[in-house]
VEXDREN-2710 file (C-alpha; in Angstrom, 1 decimal):
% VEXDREN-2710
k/r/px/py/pz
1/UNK/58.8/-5.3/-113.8
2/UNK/55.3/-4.3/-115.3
3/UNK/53.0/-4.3/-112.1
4/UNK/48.7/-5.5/-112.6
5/UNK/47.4/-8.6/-114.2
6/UNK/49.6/-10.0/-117.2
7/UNK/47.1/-10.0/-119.6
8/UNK/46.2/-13.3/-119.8
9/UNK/44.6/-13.4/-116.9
10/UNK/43.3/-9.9/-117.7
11/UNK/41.1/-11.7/-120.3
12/UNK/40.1/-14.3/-118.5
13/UNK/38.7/-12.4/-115.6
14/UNK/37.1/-10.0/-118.0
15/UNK/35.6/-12.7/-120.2
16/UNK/33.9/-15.1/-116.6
17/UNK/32.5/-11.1/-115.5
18/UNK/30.9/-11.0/-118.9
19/UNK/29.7/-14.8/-118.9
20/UNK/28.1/-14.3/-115.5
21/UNK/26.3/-11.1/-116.5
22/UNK/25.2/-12.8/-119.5
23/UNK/23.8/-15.7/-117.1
24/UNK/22.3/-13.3/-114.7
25/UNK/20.8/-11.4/-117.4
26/UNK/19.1/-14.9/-118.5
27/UNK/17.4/-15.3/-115.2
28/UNK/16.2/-12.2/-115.0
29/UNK/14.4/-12.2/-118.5
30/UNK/11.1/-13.7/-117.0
31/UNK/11.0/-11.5/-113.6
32/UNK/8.2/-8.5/-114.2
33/UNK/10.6/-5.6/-115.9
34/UNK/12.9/-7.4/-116.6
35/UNK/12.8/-6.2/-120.4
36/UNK/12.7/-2.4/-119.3
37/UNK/15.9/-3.2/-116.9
38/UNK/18.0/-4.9/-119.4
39/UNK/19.0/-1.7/-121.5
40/UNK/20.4/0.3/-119.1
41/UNK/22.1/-3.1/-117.3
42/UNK/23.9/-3.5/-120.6
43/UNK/24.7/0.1/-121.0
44/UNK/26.5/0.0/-117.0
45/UNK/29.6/2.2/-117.2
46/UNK/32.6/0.8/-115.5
47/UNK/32.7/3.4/-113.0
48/UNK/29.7/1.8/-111.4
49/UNK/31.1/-1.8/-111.5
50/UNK/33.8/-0.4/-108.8
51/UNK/30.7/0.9/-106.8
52/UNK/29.1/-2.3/-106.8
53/UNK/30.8/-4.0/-103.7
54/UNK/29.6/-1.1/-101.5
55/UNK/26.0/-0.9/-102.7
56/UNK/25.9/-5.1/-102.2
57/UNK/27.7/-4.4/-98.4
58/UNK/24.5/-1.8/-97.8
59/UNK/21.8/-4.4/-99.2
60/UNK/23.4/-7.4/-96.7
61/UNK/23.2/-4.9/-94.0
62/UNK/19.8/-3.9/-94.5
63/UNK/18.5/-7.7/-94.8
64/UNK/20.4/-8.9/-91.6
65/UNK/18.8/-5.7/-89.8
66/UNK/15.3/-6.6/-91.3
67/UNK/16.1/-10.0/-90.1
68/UNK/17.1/-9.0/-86.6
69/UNK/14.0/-6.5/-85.9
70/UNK/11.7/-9.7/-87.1
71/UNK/13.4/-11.9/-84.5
72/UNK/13.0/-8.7/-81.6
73/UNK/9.3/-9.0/-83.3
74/UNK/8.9/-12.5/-82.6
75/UNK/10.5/-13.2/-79.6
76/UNK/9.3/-10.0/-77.5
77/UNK/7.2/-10.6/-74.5
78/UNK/7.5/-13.5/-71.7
79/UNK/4.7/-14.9/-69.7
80/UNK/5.0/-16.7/-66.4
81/UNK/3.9/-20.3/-66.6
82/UNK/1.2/-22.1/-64.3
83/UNK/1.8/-24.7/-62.1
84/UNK/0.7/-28.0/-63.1
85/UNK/-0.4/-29.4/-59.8
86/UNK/1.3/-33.0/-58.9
87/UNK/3.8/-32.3/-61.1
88/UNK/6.8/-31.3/-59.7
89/UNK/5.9/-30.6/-56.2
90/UNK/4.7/-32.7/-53.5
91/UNK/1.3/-33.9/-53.3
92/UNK/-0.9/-34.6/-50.2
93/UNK/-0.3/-37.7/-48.6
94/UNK/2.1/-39.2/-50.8
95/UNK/4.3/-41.6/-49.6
96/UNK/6.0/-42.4/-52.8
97/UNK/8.8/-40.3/-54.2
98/UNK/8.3/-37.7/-56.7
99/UNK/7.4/-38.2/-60.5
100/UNK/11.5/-37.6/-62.2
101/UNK/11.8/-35.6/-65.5
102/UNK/15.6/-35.8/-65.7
103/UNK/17.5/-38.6/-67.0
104/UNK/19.4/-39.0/-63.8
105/UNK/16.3/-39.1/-61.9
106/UNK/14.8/-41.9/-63.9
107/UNK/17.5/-43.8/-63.7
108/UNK/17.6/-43.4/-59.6
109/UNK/13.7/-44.0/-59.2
110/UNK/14.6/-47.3/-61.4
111/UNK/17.1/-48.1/-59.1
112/UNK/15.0/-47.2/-56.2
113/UNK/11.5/-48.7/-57.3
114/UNK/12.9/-52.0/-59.1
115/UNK/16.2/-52.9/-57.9
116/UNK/16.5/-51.7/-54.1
117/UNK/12.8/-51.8/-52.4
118/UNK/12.2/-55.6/-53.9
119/UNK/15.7/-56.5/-52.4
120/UNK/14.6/-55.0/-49.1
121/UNK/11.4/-56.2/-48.9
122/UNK/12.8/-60.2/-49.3
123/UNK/15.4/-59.7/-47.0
124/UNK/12.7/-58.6/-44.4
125/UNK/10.3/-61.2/-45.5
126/UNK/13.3/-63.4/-44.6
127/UNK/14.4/-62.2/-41.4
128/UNK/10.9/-62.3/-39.9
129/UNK/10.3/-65.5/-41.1
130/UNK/13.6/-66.9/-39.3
131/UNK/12.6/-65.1/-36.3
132/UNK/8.8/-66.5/-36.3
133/UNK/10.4/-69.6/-36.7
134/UNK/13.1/-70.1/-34.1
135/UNK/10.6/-68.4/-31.8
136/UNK/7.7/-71.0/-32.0
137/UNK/10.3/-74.3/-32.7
138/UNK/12.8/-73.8/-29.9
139/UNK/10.7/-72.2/-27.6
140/UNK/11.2/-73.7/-23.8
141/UNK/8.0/-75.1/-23.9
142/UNK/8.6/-77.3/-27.4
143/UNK/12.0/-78.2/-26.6
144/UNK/12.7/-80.1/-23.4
145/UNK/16.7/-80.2/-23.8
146/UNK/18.6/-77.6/-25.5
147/UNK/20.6/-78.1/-28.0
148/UNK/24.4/-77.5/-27.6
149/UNK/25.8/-76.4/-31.7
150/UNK/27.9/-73.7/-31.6
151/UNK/29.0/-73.7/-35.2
152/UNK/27.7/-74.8/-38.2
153/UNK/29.4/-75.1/-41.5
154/UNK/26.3/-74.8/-43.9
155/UNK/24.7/-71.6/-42.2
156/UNK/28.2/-69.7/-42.2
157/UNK/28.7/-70.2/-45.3
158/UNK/25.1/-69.1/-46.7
159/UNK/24.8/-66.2/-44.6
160/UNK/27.9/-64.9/-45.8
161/UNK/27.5/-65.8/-49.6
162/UNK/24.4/-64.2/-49.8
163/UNK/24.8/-61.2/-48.7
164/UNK/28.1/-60.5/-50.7
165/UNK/25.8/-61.8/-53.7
166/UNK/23.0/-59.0/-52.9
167/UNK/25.8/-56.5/-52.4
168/UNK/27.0/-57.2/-55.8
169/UNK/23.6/-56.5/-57.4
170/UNK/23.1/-53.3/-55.6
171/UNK/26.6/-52.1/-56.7
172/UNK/26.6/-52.2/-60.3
173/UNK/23.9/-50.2/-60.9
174/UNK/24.7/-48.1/-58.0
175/UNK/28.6/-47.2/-59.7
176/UNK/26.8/-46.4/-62.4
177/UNK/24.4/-43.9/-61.2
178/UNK/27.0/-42.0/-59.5
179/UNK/29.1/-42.1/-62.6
180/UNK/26.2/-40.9/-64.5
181/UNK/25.3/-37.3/-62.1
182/UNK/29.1/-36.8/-61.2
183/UNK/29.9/-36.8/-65.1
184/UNK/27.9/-34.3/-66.6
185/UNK/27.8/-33.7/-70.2
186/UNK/28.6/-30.4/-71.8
187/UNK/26.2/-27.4/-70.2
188/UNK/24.1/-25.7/-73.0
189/UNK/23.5/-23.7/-70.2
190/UNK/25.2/-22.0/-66.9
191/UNK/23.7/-20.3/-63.9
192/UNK/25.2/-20.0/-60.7
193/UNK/23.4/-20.3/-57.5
194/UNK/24.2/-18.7/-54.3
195/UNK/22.7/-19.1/-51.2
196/UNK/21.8/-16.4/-48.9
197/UNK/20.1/-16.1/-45.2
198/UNK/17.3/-17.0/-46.0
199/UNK/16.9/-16.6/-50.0
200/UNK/18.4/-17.3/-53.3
201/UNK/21.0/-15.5/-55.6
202/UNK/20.6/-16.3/-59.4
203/UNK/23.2/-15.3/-62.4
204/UNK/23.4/-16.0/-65.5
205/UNK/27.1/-15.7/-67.0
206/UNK/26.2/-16.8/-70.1
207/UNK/23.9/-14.0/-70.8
208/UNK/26.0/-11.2/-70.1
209/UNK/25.1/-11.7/-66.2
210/UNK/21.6/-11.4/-65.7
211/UNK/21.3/-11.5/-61.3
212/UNK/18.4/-11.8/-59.7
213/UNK/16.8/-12.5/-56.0
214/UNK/14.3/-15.1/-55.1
215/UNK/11.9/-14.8/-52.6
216/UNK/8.8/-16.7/-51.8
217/UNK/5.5/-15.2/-52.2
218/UNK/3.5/-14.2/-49.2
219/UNK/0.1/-15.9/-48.7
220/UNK/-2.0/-13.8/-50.1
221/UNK/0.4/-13.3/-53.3
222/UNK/0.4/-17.3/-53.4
223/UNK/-3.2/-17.3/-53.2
224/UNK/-4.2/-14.5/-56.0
225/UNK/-1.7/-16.1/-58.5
226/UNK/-3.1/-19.4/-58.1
227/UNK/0.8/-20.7/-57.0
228/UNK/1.3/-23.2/-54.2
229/UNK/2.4/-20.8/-51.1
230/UNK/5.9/-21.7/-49.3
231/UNK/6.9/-23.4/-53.0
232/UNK/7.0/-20.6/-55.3
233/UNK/8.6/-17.9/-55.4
234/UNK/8.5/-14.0/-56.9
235/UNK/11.4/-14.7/-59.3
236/UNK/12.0/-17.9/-60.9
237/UNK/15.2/-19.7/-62.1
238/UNK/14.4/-20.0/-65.8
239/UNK/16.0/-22.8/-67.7
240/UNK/15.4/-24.2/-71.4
241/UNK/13.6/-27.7/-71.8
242/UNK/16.1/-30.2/-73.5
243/UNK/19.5/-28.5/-72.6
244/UNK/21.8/-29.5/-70.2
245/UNK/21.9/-27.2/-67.8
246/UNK/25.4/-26.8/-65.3
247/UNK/23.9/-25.3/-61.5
248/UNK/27.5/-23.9/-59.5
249/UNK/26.4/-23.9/-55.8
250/UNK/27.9/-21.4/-53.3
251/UNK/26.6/-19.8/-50.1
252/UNK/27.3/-16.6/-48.9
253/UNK/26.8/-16.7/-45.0
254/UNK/26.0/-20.7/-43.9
255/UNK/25.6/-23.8/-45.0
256/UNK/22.1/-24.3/-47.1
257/UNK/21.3/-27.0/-49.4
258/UNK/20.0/-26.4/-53.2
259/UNK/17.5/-29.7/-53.6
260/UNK/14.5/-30.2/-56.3
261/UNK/13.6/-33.8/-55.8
262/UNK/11.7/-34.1/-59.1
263/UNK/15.0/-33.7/-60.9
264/UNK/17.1/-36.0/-58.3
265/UNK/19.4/-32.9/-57.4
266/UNK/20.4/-32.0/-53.8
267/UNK/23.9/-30.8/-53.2
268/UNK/25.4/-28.5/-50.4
269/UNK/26.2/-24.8/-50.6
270/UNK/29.5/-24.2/-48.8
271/UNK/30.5/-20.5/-47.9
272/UNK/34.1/-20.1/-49.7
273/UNK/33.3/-23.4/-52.4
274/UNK/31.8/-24.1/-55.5
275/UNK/29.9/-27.5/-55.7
276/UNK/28.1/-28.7/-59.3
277/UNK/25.2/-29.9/-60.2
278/UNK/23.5/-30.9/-63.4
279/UNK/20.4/-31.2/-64.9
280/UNK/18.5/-31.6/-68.0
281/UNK/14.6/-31.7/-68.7
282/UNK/12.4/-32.1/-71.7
283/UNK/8.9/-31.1/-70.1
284/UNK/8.5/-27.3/-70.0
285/UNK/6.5/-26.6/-66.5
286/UNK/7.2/-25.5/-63.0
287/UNK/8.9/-27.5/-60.8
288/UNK/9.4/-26.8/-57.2
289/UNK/12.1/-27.6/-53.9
290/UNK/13.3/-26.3/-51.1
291/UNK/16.6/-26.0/-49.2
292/UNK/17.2/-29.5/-47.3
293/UNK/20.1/-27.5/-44.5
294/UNK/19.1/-26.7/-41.7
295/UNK/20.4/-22.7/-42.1
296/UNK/18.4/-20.8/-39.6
297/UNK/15.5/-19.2/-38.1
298/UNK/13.9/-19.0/-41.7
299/UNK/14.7/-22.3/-43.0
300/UNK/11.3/-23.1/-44.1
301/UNK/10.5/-20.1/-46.0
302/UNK/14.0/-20.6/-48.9
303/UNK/11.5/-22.8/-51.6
304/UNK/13.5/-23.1/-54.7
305/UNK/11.1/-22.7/-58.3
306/UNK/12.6/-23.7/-61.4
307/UNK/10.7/-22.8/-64.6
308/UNK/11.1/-25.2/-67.7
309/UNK/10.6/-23.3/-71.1
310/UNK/10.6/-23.8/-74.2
311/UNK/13.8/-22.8/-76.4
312/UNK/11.8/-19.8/-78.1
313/UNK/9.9/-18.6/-74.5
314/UNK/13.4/-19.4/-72.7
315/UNK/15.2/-16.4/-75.1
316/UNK/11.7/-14.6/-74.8
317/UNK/12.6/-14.6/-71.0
318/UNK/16.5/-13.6/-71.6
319/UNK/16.0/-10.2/-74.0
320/UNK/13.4/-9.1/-71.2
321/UNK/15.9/-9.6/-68.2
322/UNK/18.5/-8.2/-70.1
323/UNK/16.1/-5.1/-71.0
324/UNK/15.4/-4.7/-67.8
325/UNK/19.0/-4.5/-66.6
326/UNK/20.2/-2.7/-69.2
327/UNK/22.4/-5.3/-71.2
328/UNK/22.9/-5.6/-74.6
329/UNK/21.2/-8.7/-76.5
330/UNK/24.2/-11.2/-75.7
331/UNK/24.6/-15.2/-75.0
332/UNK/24.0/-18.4/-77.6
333/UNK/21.2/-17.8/-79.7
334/UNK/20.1/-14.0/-78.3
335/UNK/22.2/-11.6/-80.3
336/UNK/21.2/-10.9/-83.5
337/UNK/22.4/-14.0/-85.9
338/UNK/24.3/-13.3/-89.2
339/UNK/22.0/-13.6/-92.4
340/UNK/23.3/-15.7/-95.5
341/UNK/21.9/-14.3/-98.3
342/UNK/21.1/-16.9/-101.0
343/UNK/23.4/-16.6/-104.3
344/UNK/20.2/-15.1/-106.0
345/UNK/19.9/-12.2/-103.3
346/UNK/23.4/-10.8/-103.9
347/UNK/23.4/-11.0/-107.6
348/UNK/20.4/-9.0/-107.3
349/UNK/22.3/-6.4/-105.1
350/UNK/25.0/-6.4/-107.5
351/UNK/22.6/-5.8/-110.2
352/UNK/21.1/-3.1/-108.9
353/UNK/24.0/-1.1/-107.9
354/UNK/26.0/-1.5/-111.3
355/UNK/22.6/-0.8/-113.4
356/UNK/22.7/3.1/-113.9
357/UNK/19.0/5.0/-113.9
358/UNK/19.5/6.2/-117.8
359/UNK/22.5/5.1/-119.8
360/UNK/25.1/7.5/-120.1
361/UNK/24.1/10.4/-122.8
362/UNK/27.4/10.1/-126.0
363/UNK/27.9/13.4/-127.7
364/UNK/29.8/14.4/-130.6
365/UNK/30.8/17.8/-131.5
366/UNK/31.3/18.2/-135.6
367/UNK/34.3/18.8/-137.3
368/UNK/35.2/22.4/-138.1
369/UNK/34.5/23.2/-141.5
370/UNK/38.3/23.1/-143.6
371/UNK/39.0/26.7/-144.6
372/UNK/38.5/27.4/-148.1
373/UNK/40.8/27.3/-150.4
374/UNK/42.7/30.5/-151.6
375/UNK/41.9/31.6/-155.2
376/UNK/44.6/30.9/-157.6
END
């Protein structure tokens, strides 16, 4: 059996080559040179055809490493982020819960604000009205003779309906909430949390395992940065605004308590478990907590800073951890991305690697001259 192409399909390959160099040629008419380039890209031997796929591997390689150093370029440097004050940390003498920038959290201070304190404060509007009242109408001296009902119909009934009723209302809304944080969505993002006597332990699997301490800043560190002593600390837990962002709890000696009341997340680090948390927040700032366990002499110096940035600063942030620790660019949108080169780019490439410098050089030797004739 003859082995290649039958040579139909020969011909057909050979004559859609020809129509797209023929098309290509066409678009590059009006480009600047484009009338000196034409000879020699008609004159292109077929020996350079073959080296055409390696010339157009070296030109994608060369644009995706242009493209890479230009994203190094632009996302090189970090800068640490100011406090916003009242935002995020407490203020003084508030009495009111925290401003929330998490969905969960709004959803909780709803509950809180609208649903459970106007419930509360009736019921206790209520109850001291009943009291004032049996107090002053059957007091000894406004009733003479006592009266002698030990059950009544009516009041058992009401006092039992209505507060099944309020239950109800509280419990909706309540299922749902807990539905709601105990459900999280997929994490964009995944650090994991460890708490330590008396500081905290931050990784970042996601990004090739960036670790890091966090202590708080002494006084006079506090006080020349112009950050809120006891709240902030030296090294922040960095998260992206508008990801979801999984938090896996652990403790390495005690029990301690990872809490940020702005973003309505307080659970328990366990020595020997894993507990999860979620969060997600759209306002880039600095937002502060502390741990709510009682874990030891130092309990009051473990504040917990969390620092909101934007996508761009957030990957900023990664490459100069992972500099600094000696990892290679790695995690969702850090290592250098793959450039797609528009159609126009790699005909280019292919262009310029099948077009020769000088066409090829035909020479012809003449004849040698016949040898004459013998004489007759």
């Amino acid at each position: 059996m003859k082995k290649g192409w039958p040579s139909g399909l020969k011909g057909a390959a050979i004559a859609a080559a020809l129509m797209m160099a023929g098309t290509a040629s066409a678009q590059m008419a009006d480009a600047p040179g484009a009338q000196d380039a034409a000879p020699a890209v008609a004159a292109a031997p077929v020996a350079a055809v073959a080296a055409a796929p390696t010339a157009a591997a070296v030109a994608v390689t060369e644009a995706g490493a242009a493209h890479a150093a230009a994203q190094n370029d632009a996302l090189a440097g970090y800068t640490r982020t100011k406090p916003t004050p009242g935002v995020g940390q407490p203020v003084p003498a508030g009495i009111a819960i925290q401003d929330q920038f998490t969905p969960i959290g709004q959803e909780a201070k709803f509950l809180l604000e609208k649903i459970l304190n106007p419930i509360i404060g009736v019921i206790s509007l209520v109850v001291l009205g009943l009291l004032a009242w049996v107090a002053l109408r059957y007091r000894s001296a406004a009733v003479e003779t006592p009266s002698t009902t030990t059950h009544n119909f009516t009041i058992e009934v009401i006092w039992t309906l209505v507060p099944a009723l309020i239950l109800l209302a509280v419990a909706f809304p309540s299922f749902r909430l807990l539905a709601n944080q105990y459900s999280p969505p997929k994490a964009d993002v995944t650090v994991k949390v460890t708490g330590y006597q008396w500081y905290w332990g931050y990784e970042y699997p996601d990004f090739g395992g960036i670790s890091f301490d966090s202590v708080p800043l002494s006084k006079d560190e506090a006080a020349k940065a112009g950050e809120p002593y006891l709240l902030d600390v030296d090294n922040r837990l960095v998260v992206p605004a508008g990801k979801t962002v999984k938090v896996l709890i652990t403790a390495a000696d005690v029990l301690h308590s990872f809490a940020l009341p702005s973003f309505w997340v307080k659970m328990d680090a366990v020595p020997g478990r894993i507990n999860e948390a979620w969060f997600k927040v759209d306002r880039p700032g600095v937002y502060y907590g502390q741990c709510s366990e009682l874990c030891g002499t130092k309990h009051g110096f473990m504040p917990i800073a969390i620092e909101v940035l934007s996508e761009e600063d957030f990957k900023r942030w990664v490459r100069m951890k992972q500099a600094a620790d000696g990892i290679e660019p790695t995690g969702p949108g850090i290592a250098a991305e793959k450039v797609a080169l528009t159609p126009a780019q790699v005909a280019g490439a292919v262009r310029a690697a099948v077009a020769p410098a000088a066409a090829p050089q035909i020479t012809t030797e003449a004849p040698a001259a016949a040898p004459a004739a013998p004489a007759a």
